[in-house]
ChimeraX commands (.cxc) that place a marker at each C-alpha (Angstrom):
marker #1 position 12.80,-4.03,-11.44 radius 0.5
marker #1 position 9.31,-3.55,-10.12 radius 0.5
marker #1 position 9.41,-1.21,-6.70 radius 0.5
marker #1 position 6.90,-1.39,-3.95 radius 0.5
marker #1 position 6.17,0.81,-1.05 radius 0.5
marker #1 position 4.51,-1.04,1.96 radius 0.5
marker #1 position 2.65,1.21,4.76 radius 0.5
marker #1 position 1.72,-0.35,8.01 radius 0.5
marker #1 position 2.95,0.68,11.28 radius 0.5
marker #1 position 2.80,-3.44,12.80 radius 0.5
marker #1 position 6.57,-4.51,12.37 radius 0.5
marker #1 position 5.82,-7.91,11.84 radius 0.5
marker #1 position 3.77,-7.48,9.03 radius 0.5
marker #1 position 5.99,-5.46,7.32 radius 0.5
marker #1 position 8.97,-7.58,7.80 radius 0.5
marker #1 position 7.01,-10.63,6.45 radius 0.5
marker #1 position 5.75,-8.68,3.37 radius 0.5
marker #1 position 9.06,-6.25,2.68 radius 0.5
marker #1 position 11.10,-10.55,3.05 radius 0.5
marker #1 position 8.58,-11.81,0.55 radius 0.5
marker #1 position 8.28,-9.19,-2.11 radius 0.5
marker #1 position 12.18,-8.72,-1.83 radius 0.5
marker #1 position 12.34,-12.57,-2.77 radius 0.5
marker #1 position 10.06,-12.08,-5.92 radius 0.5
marker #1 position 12.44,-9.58,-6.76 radius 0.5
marker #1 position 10.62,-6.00,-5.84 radius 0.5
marker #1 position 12.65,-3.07,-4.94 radius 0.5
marker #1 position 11.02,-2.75,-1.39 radius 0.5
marker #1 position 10.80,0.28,0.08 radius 0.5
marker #1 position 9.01,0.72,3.89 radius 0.5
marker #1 position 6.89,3.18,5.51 radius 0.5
marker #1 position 5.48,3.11,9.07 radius 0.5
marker #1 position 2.82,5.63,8.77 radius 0.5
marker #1 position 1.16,8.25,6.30 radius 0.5
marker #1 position 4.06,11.43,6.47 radius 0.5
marker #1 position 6.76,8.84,6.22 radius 0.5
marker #1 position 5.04,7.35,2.86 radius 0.5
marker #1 position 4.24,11.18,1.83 radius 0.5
marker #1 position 7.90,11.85,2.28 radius 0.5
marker #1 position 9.48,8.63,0.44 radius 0.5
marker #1 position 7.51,9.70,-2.17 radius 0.5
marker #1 position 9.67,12.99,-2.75 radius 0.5
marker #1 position 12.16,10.96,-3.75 radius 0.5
marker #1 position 10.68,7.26,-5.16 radius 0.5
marker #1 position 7.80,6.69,-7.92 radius 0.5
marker #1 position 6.76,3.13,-6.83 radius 0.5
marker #1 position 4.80,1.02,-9.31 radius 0.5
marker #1 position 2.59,-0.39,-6.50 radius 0.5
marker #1 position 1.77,1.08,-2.88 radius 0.5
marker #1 position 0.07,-1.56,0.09 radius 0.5
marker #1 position -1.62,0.83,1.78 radius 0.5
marker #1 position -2.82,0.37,5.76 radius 0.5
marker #1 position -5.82,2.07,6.62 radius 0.5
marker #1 position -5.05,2.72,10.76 radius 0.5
marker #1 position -1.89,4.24,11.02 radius 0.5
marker #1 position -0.34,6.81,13.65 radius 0.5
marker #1 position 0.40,10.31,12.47 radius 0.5
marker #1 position -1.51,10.25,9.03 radius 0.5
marker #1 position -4.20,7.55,8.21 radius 0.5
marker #1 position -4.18,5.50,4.83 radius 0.5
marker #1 position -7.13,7.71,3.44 radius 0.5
marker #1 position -5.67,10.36,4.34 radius 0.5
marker #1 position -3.05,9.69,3.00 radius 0.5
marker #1 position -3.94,8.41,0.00 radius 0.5
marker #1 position -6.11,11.46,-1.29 radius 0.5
marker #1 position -2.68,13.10,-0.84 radius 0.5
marker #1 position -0.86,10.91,-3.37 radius 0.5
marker #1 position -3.81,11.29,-5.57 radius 0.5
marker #1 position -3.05,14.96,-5.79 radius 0.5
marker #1 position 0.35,13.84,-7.02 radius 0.5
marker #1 position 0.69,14.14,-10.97 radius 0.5
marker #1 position 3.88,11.32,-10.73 radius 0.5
marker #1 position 1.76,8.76,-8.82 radius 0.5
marker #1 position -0.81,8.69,-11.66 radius 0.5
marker #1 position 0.24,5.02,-12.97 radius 0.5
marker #1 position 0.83,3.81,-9.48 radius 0.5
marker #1 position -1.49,1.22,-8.38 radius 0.5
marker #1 position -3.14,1.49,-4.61 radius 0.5
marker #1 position -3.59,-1.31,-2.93 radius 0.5
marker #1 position -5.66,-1.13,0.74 radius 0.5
marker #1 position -4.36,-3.56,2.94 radius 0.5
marker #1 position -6.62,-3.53,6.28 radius 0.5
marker #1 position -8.31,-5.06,9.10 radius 0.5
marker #1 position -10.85,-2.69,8.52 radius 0.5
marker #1 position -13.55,-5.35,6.82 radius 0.5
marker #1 position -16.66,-3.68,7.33 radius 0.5
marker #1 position -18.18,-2.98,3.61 radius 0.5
marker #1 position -18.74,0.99,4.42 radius 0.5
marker #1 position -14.95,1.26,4.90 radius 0.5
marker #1 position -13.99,-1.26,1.76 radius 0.5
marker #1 position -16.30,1.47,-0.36 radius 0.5
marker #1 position -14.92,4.51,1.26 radius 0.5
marker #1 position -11.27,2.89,0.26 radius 0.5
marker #1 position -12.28,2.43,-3.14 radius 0.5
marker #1 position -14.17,5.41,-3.56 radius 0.5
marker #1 position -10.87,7.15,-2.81 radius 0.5
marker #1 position -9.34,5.60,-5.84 radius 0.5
marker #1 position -7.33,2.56,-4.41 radius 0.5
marker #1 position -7.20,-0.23,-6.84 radius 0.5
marker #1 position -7.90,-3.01,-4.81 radius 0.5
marker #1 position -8.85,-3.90,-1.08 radius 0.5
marker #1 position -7.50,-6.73,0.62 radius 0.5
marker #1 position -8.56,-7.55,4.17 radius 0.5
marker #1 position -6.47,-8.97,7.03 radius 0.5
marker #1 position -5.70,-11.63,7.20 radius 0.5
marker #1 position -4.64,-12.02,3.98 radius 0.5
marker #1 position -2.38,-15.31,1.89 radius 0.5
marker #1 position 0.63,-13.05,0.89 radius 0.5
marker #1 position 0.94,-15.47,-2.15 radius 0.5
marker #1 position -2.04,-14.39,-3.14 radius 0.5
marker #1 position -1.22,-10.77,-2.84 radius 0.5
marker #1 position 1.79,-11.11,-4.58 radius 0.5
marker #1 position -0.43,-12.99,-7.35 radius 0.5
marker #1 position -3.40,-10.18,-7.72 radius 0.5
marker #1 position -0.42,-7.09,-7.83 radius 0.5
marker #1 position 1.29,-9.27,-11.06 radius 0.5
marker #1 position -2.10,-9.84,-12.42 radius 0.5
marker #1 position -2.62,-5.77,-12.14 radius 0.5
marker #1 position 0.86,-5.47,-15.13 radius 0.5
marker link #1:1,2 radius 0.2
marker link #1:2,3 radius 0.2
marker link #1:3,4 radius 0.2
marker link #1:4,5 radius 0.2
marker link #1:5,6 radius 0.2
marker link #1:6,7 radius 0.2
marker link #1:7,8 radius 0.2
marker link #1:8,9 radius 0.2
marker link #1:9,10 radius 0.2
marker link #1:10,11 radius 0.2
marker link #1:11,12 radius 0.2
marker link #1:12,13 radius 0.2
marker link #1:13,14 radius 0.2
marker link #1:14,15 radius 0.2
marker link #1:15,16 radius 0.2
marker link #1:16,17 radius 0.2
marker link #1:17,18 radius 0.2
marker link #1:18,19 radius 0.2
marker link #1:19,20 radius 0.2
marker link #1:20,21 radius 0.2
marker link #1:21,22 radius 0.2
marker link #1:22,23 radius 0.2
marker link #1:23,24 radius 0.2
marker link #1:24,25 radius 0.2
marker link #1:25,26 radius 0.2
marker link #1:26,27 radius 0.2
marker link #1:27,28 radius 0.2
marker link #1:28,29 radius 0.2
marker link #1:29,30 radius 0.2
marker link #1:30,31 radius 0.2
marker link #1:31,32 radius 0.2
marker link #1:32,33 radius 0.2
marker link #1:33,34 radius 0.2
marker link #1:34,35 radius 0.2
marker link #1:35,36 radius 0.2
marker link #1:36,37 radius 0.2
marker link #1:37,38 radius 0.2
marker link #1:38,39 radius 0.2
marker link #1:39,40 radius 0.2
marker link #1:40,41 radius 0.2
marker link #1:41,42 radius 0.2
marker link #1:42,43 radius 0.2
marker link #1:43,44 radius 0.2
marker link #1:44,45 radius 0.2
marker link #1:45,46 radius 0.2
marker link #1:46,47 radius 0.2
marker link #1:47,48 radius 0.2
marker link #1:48,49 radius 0.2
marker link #1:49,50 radius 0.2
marker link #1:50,51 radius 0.2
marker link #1:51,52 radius 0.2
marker link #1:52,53 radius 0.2
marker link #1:53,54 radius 0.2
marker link #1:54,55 radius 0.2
marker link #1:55,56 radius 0.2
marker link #1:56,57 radius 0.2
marker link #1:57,58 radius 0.2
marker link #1:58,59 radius 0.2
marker link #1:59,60 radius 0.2
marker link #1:60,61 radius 0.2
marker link #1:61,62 radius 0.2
marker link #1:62,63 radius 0.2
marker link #1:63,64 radius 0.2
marker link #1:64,65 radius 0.2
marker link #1:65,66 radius 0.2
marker link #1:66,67 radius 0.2
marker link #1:67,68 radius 0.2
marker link #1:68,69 radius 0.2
marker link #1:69,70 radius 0.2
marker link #1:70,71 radius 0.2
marker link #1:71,72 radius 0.2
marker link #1:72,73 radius 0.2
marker link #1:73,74 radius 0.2
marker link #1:74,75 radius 0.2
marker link #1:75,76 radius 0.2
marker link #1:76,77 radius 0.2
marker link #1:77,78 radius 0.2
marker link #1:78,79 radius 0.2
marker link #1:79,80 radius 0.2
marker link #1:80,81 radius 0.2
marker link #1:81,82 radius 0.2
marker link #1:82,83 radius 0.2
marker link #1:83,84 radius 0.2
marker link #1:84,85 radius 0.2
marker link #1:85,86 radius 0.2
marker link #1:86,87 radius 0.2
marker link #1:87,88 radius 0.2
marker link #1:88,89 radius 0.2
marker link #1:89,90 radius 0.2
marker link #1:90,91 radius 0.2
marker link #1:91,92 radius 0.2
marker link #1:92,93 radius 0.2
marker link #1:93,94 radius 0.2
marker link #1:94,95 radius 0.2
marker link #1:95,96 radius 0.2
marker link #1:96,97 radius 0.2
marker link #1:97,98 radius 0.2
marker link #1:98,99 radius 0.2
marker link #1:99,100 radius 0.2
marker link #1:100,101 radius 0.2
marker link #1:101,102 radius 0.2
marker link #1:102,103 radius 0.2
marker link #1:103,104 radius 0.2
marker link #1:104,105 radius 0.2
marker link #1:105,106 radius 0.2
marker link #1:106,107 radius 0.2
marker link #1:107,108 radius 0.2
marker link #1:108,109 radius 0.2
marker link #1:109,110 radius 0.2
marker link #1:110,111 radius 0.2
marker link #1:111,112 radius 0.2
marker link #1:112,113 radius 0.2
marker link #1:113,114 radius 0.2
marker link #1:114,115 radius 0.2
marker link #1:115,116 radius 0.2
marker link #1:116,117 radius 0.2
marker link #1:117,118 radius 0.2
marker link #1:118,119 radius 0.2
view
Protein backbone atom coordinates (compact mmCIF):
# COMPACT_ATOMS: atom_id res chain seq x y z
CA UNK A 1 0.00 0.00 0.00
CA UNK A 2 1.09 3.41 -1.14
CA UNK A 3 1.34 5.97 2.11
CA UNK A 4 0.86 9.66 1.93
CA UNK A 5 1.55 12.43 4.32
CA UNK A 6 -0.70 15.57 3.80
CA UNK A 7 0.50 19.04 5.48
CA UNK A 8 -1.91 21.87 5.70
CA UNK A 9 -3.08 23.42 8.78
CA UNK A 10 -7.03 24.27 7.05
CA UNK A 11 -9.10 21.24 8.48
CA UNK A 12 -11.29 21.10 5.73
CA UNK A 13 -8.87 20.57 3.25
CA UNK A 14 -7.29 17.98 4.90
CA UNK A 15 -10.34 16.06 5.71
CA UNK A 16 -11.41 16.21 1.99
CA UNK A 17 -7.94 15.06 0.76
CA UNK A 18 -6.94 12.47 3.85
CA UNK A 19 -11.32 10.94 2.74
CA UNK A 20 -10.21 10.82 -0.87
CA UNK A 21 -6.76 9.36 -0.90
CA UNK A 22 -7.99 6.87 1.91
CA UNK A 23 -10.69 5.77 -0.78
CA UNK A 24 -7.98 5.17 -3.54
CA UNK A 25 -6.48 3.11 -1.05
CA UNK A 26 -3.36 5.34 0.45
CA UNK A 27 -2.20 4.81 3.91
CA UNK A 28 -2.98 8.49 4.97
CA UNK A 29 -1.16 9.95 7.42
CA UNK A 30 -1.90 13.95 8.59
CA UNK A 31 0.11 16.78 9.62
CA UNK A 32 -1.06 20.29 10.59
CA UNK A 33 2.11 22.15 10.32
CA UNK A 34 5.98 21.77 9.56
CA UNK A 35 7.34 20.14 13.30
CA UNK A 36 4.37 17.85 13.28
CA UNK A 37 5.39 16.53 9.57
CA UNK A 38 9.23 16.68 10.82
CA UNK A 39 8.18 14.51 13.68
CA UNK A 40 5.86 11.82 11.76
CA UNK A 41 8.68 11.43 9.82
CA UNK A 42 10.76 9.79 12.78
CA UNK A 43 8.66 7.17 12.56
CA UNK A 44 6.92 6.89 8.73
CA UNK A 45 8.83 6.89 5.18
CA UNK A 46 5.87 8.10 3.01
CA UNK A 47 6.07 7.52 -0.74
CA UNK A 48 4.48 10.95 -1.44
CA UNK A 49 4.27 14.21 0.84
CA UNK A 50 1.43 17.29 -0.19
CA UNK A 51 3.19 19.87 1.08
CA UNK A 52 1.43 23.50 2.18
CA UNK A 53 3.52 26.35 1.82
CA UNK A 54 1.82 28.81 4.85
CA UNK A 55 1.73 26.92 7.82
CA UNK A 56 1.97 27.92 11.67
CA UNK A 57 5.05 26.85 13.58
CA UNK A 58 7.32 25.74 10.57
CA UNK A 59 6.55 26.81 6.89
CA UNK A 60 6.47 24.22 3.91
CA UNK A 61 10.01 25.48 2.69
CA UNK A 62 11.16 25.32 5.62
CA UNK A 63 10.25 22.48 6.12
CA UNK A 64 10.97 20.87 3.24
CA UNK A 65 14.83 21.72 3.04
CA UNK A 66 14.63 19.78 6.34
CA UNK A 67 13.36 16.53 4.81
CA UNK A 68 15.81 17.05 2.08
CA UNK A 69 18.56 16.67 4.61
CA UNK A 70 16.95 13.33 5.37
CA UNK A 71 18.91 10.30 3.67
CA UNK A 72 15.33 8.02 4.06
CA UNK A 73 13.20 10.64 2.26
CA UNK A 74 15.43 10.40 -0.84
CA UNK A 75 12.71 8.44 -3.07
CA UNK A 76 9.89 10.40 -1.59
CA UNK A 77 8.18 12.59 -3.96
CA UNK A 78 7.26 16.45 -2.81
CA UNK A 79 4.42 17.72 -3.86
CA UNK A 80 3.64 21.79 -3.08
CA UNK A 81 0.17 22.25 -2.57
CA UNK A 82 -0.50 26.20 -2.17
CA UNK A 83 -2.40 29.26 -2.62
CA UNK A 84 0.72 30.82 -3.06
CA UNK A 85 0.41 31.27 -7.18
CA UNK A 86 2.68 33.94 -7.82
CA UNK A 87 5.56 32.42 -10.28
CA UNK A 88 8.56 33.71 -7.84
CA UNK A 89 7.12 31.43 -5.12
CA UNK A 90 6.20 28.32 -7.69
CA UNK A 91 10.25 28.65 -8.60
CA UNK A 92 11.40 29.10 -5.09
CA UNK A 93 9.20 25.70 -4.36
CA UNK A 94 10.79 23.94 -7.04
CA UNK A 95 14.08 25.22 -6.64
CA UNK A 96 13.88 23.59 -3.20
CA UNK A 97 13.47 20.24 -4.79
CA UNK A 98 9.62 19.61 -4.62
CA UNK A 99 8.46 17.55 -7.48
CA UNK A 100 5.56 19.25 -8.48
CA UNK A 101 3.47 22.50 -7.63
CA UNK A 102 -0.10 22.52 -7.60
CA UNK A 103 -2.00 25.72 -6.85
CA UNK A 104 -5.26 26.17 -4.91
CA UNK A 105 -7.76 25.53 -5.94
CA UNK A 106 -6.98 22.46 -7.22
CA UNK A 107 -9.50 19.13 -8.90
CA UNK A 108 -8.36 16.51 -6.26
CA UNK A 109 -8.99 13.93 -9.10
CA UNK A 110 -6.54 15.39 -10.80
CA UNK A 111 -4.09 15.33 -7.99
CA UNK A 112 -4.70 11.98 -7.28
CA UNK A 113 -4.07 11.39 -11.21
CA UNK A 114 -0.53 13.44 -11.54
CA UNK A 115 0.87 11.54 -7.96
CA UNK A 116 -0.02 7.87 -9.91
CA UNK A 117 1.44 9.21 -13.03
CA UNK A 118 4.77 10.13 -10.78
CA UNK A 119 5.08 5.59 -10.06
Amino acid sequence: MKTILIADDEHKILMSLEYSFKKTGYDVYIARDGTEVLDLLKTITPQVILLDIMMPNLDGYSTLEEIKQMEKMKDTKIIFLSAKSNPKDIEKGLELGADAYVTKPYSIKKLIQQIEEMF
